[in-house]
VEXPA-448961 format. One line per 10 residues: number of its first residue (from 1); their letters; for each residue x, y, z of N, C-alpha, C. Coordinates in steps of 0.2 Angstrom, whole numbers, plus 2048, in hexadecimal, padded with zeros to 3 digits. Layout:
REM VEXPA-448961
NUM> a> X Y Z X Y Z X Y Z | ... .
This chain:
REM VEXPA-448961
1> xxxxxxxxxx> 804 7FA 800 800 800 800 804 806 800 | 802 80A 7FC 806 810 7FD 801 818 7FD | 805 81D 801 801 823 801 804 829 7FE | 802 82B 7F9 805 832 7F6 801 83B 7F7 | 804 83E 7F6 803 844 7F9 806 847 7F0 | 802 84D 7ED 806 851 7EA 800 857 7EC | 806 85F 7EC 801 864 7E9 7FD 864 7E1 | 7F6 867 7E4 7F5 86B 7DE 7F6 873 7DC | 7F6 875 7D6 7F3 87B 7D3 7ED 87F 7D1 | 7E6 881 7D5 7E1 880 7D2 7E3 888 7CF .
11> xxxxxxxxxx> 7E5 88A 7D0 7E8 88E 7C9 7EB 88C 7C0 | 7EC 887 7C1 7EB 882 7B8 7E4 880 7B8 | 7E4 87F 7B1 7DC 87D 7AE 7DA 876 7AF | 7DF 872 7B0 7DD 86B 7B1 7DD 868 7BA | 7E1 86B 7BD 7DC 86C 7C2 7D8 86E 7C5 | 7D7 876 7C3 7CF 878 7C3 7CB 873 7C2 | 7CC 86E 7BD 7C8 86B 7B9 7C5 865 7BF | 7CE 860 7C1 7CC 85A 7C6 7CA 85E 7CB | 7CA 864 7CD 7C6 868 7D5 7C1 869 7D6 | 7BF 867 7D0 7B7 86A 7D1 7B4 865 7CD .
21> xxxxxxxxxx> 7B4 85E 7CD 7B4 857 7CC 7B4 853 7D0 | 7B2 850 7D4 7B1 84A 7D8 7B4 845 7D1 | 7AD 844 7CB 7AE 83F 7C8 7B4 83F 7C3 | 7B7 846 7C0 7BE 847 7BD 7C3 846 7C2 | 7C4 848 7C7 7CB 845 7CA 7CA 83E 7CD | 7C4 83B 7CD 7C5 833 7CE 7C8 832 7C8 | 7C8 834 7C5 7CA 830 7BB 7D3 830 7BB | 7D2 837 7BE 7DC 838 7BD 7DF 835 7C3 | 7DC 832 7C9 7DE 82F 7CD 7DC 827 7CA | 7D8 825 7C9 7D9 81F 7C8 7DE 81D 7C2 .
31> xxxxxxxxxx> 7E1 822 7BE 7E4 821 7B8 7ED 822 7BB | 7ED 825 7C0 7F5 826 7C1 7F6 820 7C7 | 7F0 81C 7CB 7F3 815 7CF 7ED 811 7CE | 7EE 811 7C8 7EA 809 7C5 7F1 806 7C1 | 7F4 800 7C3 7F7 7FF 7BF 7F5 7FD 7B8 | 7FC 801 7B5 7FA 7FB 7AB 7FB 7F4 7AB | 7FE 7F2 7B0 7FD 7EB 7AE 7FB 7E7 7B3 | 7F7 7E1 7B1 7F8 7DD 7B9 7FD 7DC 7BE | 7FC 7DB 7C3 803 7D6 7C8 7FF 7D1 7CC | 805 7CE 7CC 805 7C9 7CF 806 7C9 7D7 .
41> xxxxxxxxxx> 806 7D0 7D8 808 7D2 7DF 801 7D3 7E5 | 7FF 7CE 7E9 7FC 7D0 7ED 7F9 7D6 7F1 | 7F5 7DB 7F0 7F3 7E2 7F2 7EF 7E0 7F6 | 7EC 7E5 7FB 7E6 7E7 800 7E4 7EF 7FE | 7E0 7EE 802 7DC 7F5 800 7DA 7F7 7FB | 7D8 7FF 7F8 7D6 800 7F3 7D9 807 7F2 | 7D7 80B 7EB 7DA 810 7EA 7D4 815 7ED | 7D5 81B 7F1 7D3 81F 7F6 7D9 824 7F3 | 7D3 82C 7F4 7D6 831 7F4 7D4 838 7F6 | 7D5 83D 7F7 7D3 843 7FB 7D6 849 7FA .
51> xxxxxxxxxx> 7D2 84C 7F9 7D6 854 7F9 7D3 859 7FD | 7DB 85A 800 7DB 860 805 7DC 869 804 | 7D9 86D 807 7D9 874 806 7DA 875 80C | 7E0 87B 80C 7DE 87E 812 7E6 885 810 | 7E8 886 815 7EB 88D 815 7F3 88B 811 | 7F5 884 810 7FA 880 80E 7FB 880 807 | 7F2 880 804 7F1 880 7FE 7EC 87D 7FB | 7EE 878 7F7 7E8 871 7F5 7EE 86C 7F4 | 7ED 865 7F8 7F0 860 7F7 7EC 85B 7F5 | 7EE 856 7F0 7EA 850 7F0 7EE 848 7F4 .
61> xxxxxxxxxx> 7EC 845 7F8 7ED 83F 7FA 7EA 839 7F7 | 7EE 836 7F5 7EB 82F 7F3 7EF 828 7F5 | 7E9 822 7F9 7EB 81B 7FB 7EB 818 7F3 | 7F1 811 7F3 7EE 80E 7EE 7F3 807 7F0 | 7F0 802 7EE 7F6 7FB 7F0 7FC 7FC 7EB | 7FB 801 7E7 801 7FE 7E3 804 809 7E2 | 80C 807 7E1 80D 80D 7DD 80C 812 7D7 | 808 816 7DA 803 81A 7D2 809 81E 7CF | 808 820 7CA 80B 825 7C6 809 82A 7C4 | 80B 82F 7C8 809 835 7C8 80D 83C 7C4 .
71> xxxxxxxxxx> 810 839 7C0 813 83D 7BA 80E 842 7B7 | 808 83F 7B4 803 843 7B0 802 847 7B4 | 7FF 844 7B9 7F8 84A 7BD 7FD 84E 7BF | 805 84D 7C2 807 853 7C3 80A 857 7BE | 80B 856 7B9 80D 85A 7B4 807 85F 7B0 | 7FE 85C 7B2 7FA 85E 7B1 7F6 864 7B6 | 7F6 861 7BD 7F3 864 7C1 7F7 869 7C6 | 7FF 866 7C6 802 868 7CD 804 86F 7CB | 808 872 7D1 80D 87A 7D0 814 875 7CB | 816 87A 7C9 81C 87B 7C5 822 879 7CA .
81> xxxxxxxxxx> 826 871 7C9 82A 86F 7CE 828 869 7D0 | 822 869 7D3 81F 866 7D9 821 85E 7D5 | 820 85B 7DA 823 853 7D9 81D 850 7E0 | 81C 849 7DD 819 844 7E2 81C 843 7E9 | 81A 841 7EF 81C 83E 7F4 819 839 7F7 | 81C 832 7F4 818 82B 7F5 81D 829 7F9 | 819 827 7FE 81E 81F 803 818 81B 803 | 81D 816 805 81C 80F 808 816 811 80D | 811 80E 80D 80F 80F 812 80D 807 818 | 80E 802 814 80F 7FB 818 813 7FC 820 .
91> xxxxxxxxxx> 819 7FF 820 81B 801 825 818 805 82B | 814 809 827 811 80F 82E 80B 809 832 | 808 805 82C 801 802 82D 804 7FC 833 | 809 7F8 830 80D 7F4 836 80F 7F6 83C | 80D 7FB 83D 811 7FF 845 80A 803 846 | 804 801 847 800 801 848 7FD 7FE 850 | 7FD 801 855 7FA 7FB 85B 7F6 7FF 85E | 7F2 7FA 861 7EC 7FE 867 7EF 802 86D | 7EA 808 86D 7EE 80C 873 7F2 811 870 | 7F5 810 869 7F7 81A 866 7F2 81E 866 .
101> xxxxxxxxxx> 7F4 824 865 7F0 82A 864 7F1 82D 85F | 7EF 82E 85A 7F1 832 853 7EB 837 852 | 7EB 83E 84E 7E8 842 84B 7E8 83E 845 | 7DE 840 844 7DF 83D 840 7DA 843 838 | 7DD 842 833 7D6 844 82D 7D3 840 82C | 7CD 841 828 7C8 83D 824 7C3 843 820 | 7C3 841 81B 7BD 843 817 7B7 83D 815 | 7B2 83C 817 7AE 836 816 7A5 83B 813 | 7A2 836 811 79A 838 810 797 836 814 | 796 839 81A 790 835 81F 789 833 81B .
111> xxxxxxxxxx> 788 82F 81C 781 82C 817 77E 827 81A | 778 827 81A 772 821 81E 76E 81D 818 | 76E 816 818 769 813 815 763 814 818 | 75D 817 814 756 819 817 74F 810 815 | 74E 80C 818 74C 806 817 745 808 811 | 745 806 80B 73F 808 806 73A 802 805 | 739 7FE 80A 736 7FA 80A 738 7F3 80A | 733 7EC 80C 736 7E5 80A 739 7E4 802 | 740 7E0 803 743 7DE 7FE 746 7E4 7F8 | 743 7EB 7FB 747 7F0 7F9 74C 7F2 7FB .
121> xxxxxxxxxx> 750 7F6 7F7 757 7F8 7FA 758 800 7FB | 758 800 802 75A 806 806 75D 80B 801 | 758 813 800 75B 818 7FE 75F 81C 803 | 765 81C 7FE 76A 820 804 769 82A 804 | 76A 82D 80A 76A 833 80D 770 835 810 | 771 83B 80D 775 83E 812 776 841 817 | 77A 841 81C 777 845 821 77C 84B 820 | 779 851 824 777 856 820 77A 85D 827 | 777 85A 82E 77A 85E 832 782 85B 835 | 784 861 838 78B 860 83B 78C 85B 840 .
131> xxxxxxxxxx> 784 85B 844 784 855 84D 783 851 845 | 780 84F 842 77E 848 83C 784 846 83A | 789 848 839 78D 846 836 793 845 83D | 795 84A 840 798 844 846 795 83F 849 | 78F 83E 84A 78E 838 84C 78D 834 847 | 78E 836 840 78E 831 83D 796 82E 83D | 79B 831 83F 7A0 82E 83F 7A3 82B 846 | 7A1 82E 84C 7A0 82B 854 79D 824 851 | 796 824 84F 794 81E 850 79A 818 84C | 79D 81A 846 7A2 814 843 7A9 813 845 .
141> xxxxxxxxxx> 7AC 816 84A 7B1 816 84E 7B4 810 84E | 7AD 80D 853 7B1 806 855 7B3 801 852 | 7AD 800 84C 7AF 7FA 846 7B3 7FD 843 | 7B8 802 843 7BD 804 83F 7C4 805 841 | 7C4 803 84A 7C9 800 84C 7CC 806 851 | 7C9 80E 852 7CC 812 856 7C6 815 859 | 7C7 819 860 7C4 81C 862 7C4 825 862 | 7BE 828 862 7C4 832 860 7C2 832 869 | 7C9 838 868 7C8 83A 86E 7C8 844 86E | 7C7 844 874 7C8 84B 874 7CE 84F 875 .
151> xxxxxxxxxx> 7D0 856 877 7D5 856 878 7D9 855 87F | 7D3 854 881 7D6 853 88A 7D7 84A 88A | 7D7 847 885 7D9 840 886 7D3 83C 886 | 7CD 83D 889 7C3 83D 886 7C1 83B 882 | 7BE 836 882 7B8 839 87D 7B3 83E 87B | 7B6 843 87F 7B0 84B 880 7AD 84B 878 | 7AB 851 878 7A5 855 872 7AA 857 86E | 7B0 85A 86F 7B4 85B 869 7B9 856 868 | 7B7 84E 868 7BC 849 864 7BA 848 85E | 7B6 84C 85A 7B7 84C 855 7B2 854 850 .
161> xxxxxxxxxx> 7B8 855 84D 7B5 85C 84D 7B3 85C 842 | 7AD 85E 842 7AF 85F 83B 7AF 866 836 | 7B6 863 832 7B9 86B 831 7B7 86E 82C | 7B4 869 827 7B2 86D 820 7AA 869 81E | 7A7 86E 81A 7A3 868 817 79F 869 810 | 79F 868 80B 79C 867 806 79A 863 800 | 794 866 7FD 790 862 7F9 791 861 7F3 | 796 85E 7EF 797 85D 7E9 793 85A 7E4 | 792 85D 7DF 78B 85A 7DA 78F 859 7D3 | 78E 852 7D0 791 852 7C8 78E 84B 7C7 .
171> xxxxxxxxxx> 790 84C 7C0 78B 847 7BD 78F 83F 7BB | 78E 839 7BC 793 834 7BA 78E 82F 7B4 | 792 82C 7B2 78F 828 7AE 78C 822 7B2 | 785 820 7B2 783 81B 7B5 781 814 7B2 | 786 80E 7AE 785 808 7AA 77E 804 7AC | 77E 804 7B1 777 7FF 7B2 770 802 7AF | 770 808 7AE 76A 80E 7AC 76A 811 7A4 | 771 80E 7A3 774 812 79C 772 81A 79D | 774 81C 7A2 771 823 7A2 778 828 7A5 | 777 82E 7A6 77D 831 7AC 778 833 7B0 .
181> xxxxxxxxxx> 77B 832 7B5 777 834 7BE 77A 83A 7C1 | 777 83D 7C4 77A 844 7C6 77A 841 7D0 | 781 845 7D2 782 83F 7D9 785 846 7DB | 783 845 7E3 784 84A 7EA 784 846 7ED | 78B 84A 7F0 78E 848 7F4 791 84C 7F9 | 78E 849 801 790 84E 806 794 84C 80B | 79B 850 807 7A4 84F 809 7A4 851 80D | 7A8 84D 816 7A7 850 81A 7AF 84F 81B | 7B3 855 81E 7B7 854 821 7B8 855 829 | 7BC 84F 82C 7BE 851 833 7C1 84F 835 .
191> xxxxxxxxxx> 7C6 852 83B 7CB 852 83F 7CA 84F 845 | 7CF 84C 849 7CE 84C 84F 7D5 846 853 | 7D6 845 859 7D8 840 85A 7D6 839 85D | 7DA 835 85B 7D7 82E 85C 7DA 828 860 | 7D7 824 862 7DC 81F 864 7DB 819 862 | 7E1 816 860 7DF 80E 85E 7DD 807 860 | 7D7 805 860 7D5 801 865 7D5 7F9 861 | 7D4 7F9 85B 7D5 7F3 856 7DA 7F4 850 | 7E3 7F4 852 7E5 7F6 84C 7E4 7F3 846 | 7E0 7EB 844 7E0 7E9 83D 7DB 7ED 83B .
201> xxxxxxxxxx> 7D5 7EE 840 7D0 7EF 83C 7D2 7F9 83A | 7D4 7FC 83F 7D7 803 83B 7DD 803 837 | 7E1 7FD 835 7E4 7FC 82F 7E0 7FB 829 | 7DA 7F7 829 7D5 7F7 824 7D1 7FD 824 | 7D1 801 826 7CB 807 825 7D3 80C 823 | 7D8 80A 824 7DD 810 821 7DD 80F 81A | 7DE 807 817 7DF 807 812 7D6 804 80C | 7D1 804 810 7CB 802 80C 7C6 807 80C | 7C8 80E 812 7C4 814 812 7BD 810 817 | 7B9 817 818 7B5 817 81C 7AE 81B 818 .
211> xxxxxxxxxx> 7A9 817 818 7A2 81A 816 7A2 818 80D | 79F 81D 80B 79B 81C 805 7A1 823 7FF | 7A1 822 7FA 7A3 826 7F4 7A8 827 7F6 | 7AB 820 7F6 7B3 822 7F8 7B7 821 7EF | 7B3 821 7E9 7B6 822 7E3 7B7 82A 7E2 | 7B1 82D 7E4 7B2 834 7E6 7B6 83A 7EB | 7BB 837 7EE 7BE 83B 7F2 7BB 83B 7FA | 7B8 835 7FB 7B7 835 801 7BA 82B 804 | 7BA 82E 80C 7BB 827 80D 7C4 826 810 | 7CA 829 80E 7D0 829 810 7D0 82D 817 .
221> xxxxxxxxx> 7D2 82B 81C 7D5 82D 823 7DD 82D 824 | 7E0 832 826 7E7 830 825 7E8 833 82E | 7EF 82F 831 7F2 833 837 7F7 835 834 | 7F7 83B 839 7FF 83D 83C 7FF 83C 844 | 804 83D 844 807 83D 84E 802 846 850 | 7FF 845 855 7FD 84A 859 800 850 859 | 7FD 856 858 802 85E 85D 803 85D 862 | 807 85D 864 809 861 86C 80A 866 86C | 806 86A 872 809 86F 874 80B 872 87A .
């Protein structure tokens, strides 16, 4: 498994383009870590990826089991210079145990199946307020192997804070309908930190994401080590 980091430029036309596309930058991400060929080499997880904004700039992070090549998308999207930062990520995943603390990201779609009757299949909802959506991610903590805490070391009210949120709309092609479907999506991001109470199963939600439209930029959780202050 590996995890990459490169800047963008929403200043170039072809980023503007994958930034304001859920379903254009799935395409250029599946295109730079999809391998060309098959292997014979056993992988886990899937391809997850995310893009950050904030006072640093706009960064794109992508999980993927194999190393992507990211030559195009940076020669199309990045600043002038800018180069990839992929490591190994199998190592960080291995030194995983119960009882760390990490700060953690995520961007996910909180979303609820609404039951449409016998032998029908639940239509899914977004949720849509800010208590809706932390407790949509409180409630999945446990089956994903960590718990959030607060700052005081708690599970108080601020173990889990969320920072941004928007409703992205764009149309995909939908083969079972021969038709294109028009999809929204409510991208939540949040911060906070956490403690590891099941390291395989928060090895699998690192490398197989969390929740629903994880082709669309939702769904990757990443740590770093905590601030101190």
């Amino acid at each position: 498994m590996f995890l990459t980091k490169i800047e963008l430029d929403p200043g170039r036309r072809l980023a503007r383009k994958y930034l304001g596309s859920p379903q254009a930058m799935h395409a250029a991400v599946m295109k730079a870590a999809t391998p060309l060929e098959s292997t014979s080499i056993k992988t886990r997880g899937r391809i997850l990826w995310r893009v950050d904004r904030g006072a640093f700039g706009v960064a794109l992070y992508v999980a993927s089991p194999t190393e992507p090549a990211m030559a195009q998308l940076i020669a199309e999207a990045a600043p002038a210079g800018a180069d990839a930062l992929t490591r190994d990520y199998e190592p960080f995943l291995f030194h995983l145990t119960a009882g760390q603390v990490w700060a953690f990201r995520l961007a996910a779609n909180p979303s609820h199946a609404a039951p449409q009757g016998p032998g029908l299949r639940g239509k899914v909802y977004g949720h849509v307020t800010v208590a809706q959506q932390r407790q949509w991610l409180l409630n999945r903590a446990a089956n994903h192997g960590f718990e959030p805490l607060s700052a005081s070391g708690d599970d108080g009210d601020d173990s889990v804070t969320v920072v941004h949120r928007e409703r992205p709309e764009f149309w995909r092609n939908d083969p079972h309908a021969n038709r294109r479907a028009r999809v929204t999506i409510n991208r939540t991001v949040y911060e906070g930190l956490l403690r590891v109470t099941d390291a395989d199963k928060l090895r699998t939600t690192l490398v197989s994401g969390i929740g629903r439209s994880k082709a669309y930029g939702c769904g990757l959780m990443t740590l770093v080590r905590p601030h101190r202050s």
